[in-house]
Every structure is written in structure tokens, then in C-alpha cells.
N, C-alpha and C positions, 0 to 999 in steps of 0.2 A: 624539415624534420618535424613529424608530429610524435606527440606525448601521450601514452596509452597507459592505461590502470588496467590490471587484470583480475579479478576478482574470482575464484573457482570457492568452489563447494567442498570446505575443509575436508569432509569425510568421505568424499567418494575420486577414489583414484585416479579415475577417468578425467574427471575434471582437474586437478592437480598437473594431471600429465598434456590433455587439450591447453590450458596455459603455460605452462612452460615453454610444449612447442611452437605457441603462438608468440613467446618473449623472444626465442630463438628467433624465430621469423623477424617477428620487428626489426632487432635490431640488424641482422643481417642485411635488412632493406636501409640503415640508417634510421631508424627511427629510436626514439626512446622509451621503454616497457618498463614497468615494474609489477611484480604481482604481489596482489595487495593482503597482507596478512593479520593487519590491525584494524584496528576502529579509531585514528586521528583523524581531525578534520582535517581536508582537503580546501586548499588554497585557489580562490578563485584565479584562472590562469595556468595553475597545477598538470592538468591532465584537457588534452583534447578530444576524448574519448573514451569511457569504462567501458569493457567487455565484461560480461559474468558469465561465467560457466557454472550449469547448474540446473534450477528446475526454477519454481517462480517465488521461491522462496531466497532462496540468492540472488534472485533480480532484486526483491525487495532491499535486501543488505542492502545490495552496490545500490537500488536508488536511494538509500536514506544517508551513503556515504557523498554522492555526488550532487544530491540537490542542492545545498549551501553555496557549491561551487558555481554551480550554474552548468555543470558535466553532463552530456547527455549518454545515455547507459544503450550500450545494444546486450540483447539477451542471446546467448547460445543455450540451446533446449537441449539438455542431457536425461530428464525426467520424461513424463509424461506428456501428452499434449499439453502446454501451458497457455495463460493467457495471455501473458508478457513477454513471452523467448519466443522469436522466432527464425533465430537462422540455427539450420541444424550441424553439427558435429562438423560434418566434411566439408562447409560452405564456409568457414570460419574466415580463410584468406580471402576469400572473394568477396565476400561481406565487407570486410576492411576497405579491400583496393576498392567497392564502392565505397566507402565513404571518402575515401582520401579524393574521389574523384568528385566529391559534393553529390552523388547521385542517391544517395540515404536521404530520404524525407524525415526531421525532428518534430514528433510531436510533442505537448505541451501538455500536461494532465495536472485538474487541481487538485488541494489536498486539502485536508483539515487541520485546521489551530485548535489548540485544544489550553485552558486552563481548570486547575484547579483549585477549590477554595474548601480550604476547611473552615470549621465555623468559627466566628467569631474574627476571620483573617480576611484579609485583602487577598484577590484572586492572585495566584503562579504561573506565568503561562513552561507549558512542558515545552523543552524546545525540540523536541522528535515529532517533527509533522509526518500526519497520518497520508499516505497515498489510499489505502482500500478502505481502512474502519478505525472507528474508537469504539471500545467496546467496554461498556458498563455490565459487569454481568456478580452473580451473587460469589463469594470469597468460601464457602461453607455448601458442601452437600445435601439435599434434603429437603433444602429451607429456600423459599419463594426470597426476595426483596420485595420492598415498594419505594418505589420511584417515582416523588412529581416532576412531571413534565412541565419546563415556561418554554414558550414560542416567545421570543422578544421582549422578556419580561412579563408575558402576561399567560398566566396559570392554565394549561390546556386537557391534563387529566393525571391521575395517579394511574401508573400500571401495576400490579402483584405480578412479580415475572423471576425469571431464572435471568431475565438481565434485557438491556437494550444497546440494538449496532448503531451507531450512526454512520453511514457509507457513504460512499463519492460513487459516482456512477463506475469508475475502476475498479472498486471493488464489493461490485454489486454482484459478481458471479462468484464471489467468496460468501463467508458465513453469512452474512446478507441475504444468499439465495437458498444456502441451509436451510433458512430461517422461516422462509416462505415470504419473501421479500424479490420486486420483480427485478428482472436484469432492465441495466440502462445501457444505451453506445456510451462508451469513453470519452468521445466526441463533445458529450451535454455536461454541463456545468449546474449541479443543484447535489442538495443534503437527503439521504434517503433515512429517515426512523424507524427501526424495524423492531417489534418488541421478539425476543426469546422466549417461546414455551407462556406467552401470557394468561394468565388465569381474570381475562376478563371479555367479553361477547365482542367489544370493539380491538380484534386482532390485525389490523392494516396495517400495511409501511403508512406513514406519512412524505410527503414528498414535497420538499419547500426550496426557494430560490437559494443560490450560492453565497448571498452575504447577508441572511437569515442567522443569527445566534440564538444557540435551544441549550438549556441548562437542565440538567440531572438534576436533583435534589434528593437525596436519600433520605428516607423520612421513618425508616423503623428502625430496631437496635442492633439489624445482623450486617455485618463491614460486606464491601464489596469490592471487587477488584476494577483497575482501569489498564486497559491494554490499546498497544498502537500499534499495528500491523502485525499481532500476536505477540508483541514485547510488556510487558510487563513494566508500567511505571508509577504508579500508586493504591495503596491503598485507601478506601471510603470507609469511616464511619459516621453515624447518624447526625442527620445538619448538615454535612460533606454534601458539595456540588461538582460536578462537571461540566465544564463550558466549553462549547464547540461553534464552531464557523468555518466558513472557507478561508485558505488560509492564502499566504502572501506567498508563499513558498512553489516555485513550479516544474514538477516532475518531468524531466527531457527526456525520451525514450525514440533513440535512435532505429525505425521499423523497416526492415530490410525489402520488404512486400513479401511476407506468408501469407497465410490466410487471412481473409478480410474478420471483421469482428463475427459478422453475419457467418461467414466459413467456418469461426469456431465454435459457434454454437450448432451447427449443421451436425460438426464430426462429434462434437463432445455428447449431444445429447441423440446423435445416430437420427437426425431429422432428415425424413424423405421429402422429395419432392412435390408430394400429390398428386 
């Protein structure tokens, strides 16, 4: 008997209804399902399996619920072409019976550790590690930030900006690539810096090894926000840092064989052949 999580997309019916009839199924097979409708952690041993149903915004949930456990997540694509779901609606059982059959390849994607330190305090670390970004960006409309930049403790530039991503190569095809920041395979391991909207001539990602530490420092009087895969968990004021690394923590994503990463950028960006 294996143990399944099912995780759907609170608001769209579709998905409500795609899990249900996949707990049906389970257990009819013997198996054990539960569909998952909180945010408790998840007990290593707990579940052999998350499904989400959803778009890559639900993948993200179920991976920020299953990482602790060690749960590797398969994504069902209900949205758009995503970057992380890729068994579609109708494959849903067959997807399973592959993996119960061990024929599911589990990749391993890293993430980011992220602390922060108000002034005068000994650093926090957040324990919500980042799979795509941490994103230092201005709290207030209108108004630029300045941000010093340390590489390893040593002082590398002040940006004036609407804010700065720090990205995993996962989620380099997110705001990362809004940004004007390059895509990377998932595959490679390193820290991408991309500033937002910067008002200064040296506009590049920077691009540094995976167990490189780069600290924010907020250094004028406007607060700023700090967000982790688009969540929301502290506010910066002036002295306030944020500290980021690769982190210990490692994202399992159960990949059915859809399109290759190369595939998705083919269809997402309508690239020909030449």
C-alpha cells in the first residue's frame, strides 16, 4: 500500500473534482489518499507521493509542503503551459501506475536559505525555503530603494532599484526573467542577482556558485518587502538585511517525461527551428 497527498487548487473546481476522483481511485486500488486542505507540516515517512492539481502555483504550495518531509511532488497541469506540471488531466492514473512501478524519474532541485537581520540583532533564519526566488523589492509605490550589495562579506555595489531577485536556476523563467535576467537548465546549481527596474548603467544578473552568501542591506529610510516564492514574510527597514545562500533543503519533483526543459522554452516562447 502506498500513501498519496493530494493537493488541488482551492478555487478552481476542476481541480477539487480531478482529486477527489483520484482519492476514489486510490483507494479502490488499496492505496491510502488524503486531500490535502491545510498547511501542517508533513511527517517524514507521512506520504509516498504529493500530487497537485493545479497550475505552477499549486506545485509551489504542495512543494513548500513536502520538502521537509523528503515527499517528492508530481504536478498535474490544469493552467497554462507550466514549468513544473507536467502530466496532463487525462494521464493522471497512468502517471501514478508509473510511479508505483518505479518508472517516474525523481529530480532533486536546490533552493535558497534565506535569513534576516534587523539592525542591531543577530540574524533569523525564515524557515520557508525558497524553490524559484527571494525577492527584496521596494514596500511603497513611486519610490526607488537602495540596496548594498556584500558577496561574502565584501561590499560589491549599492543598487537604486524597485528591488532585487535572488533566483535558483528553477526559477529563473519566473520574475527573474521578467526582469531581464537569463534563463538557466534546472539541472545547474548557482545563485542568480537580478536587480528590478535599476536606475544605475551596470544592469546584469550577476551569477555566483551555490554556496556563495549575498546580503541585502537596506541603506535608505523607505521599508521594503521580502517575499519567497511570492509569500510574503518580512518587512525591511533602514540597517535591515537579507541573507541568502543555497540552502540545505531539496525540492523532489516527481517528472513524468513531458517536454524537455529545452521543449518548454521552444512552445512557451513559439521558438522555430531555423
Amino acid at each position: 500500500m502506498a500513501r498519496f497527498a493530494l493537493v488541488a487548487h482551492p478555487h478552481r473546481p476542476e481541480a477539487v473534482k480531478l482529486a477527489l476522483e483520484a482519492e476514489a481511485w486510490l483507494r479502490d486500488g488499496g492505496h491510502s489518499a488524503d486531500v490535502v486542505t491545510d498547511s501542517r507540516p508533513w511527517a517524514v515517512g507521512e506520504y509516498d507521493l504529493a500530487v497537485s492539481f493545479g497550475g505552477d502555483g499549486t506545485m509551489l504550495r504542495t512543494v513548500h509542503l513536502a520538502m521537509p518531509a523528503e515527499v517528492p511532488v508530481m504536478g498535474v497541469n490544469l493552467g497554462k503551459l507550466g514549468y513544473l506540471t507536467d502530466v496532463a488531466p487525462d494521464d493522471v492514473c497512468r502517471a501514478i501506475e508509473l510511479f508505483l512501478d518505479g518508472r517516474v524519474p525523481v529530480e532533486e532541485r536546490m533552493t535558497l536559505r534565506t535569513w534576516i537581520r534587523h539592525q542591531g540583532a543577530e540574524p533569523v533564519v525564515v524557515e520557508r525555503a525558497g524553490l524559484n526566488d527571494v525577492v527584496l523589492e521596494r514596500a511603497n509605490c513611486g519610490h526607488t530603494i537602495r540596496v548594498r550589495v556584500w558577496v561574502e562579506e565584501q561590499s560589491f555595489m549599492v543598487y537604486p532599484a524597485d528591488g532585487l531577485i535572488l533566483s535558483t536556476p528553477t526559477g529563473s523563467t519566473g520574475y527573474n526573467l521578467s526582469a531581464g535576467g537569463p534563463v538557466v537548465s534546472p539541472a545547474m546549481e548557482l545563485l542568480l542577482l537580478t536587480p528590478v527596474s535599476p536606475h544605475t548603467l551596470f544592469d546584469r544578473t550577476l551569477v555566483v556558485p551555490v554556496g556563495t552568501t549575498i546580503r541585502l542591506e537596506l541603506i535608505d529610510q523607505r521599508d521594503a518587502s521580502v517575499a519567497i516564492d511570492g509569500v510574503n514574510v518580512a518587512l525591511l527597514h533602514s540597517g535591515d538585511s537579507l541573507i541568502c545562500s543555497g540552502g540545505p533543503l531539496r525540492a523532489r519533483l516527481a517528472r513524468v517525461g513531458g517536454p524537455s526543459f529545452h521543449g518548454l522554452l521552444r512552445s512557451k516562447f513559439r521558438l522555430s527551428g531555423g
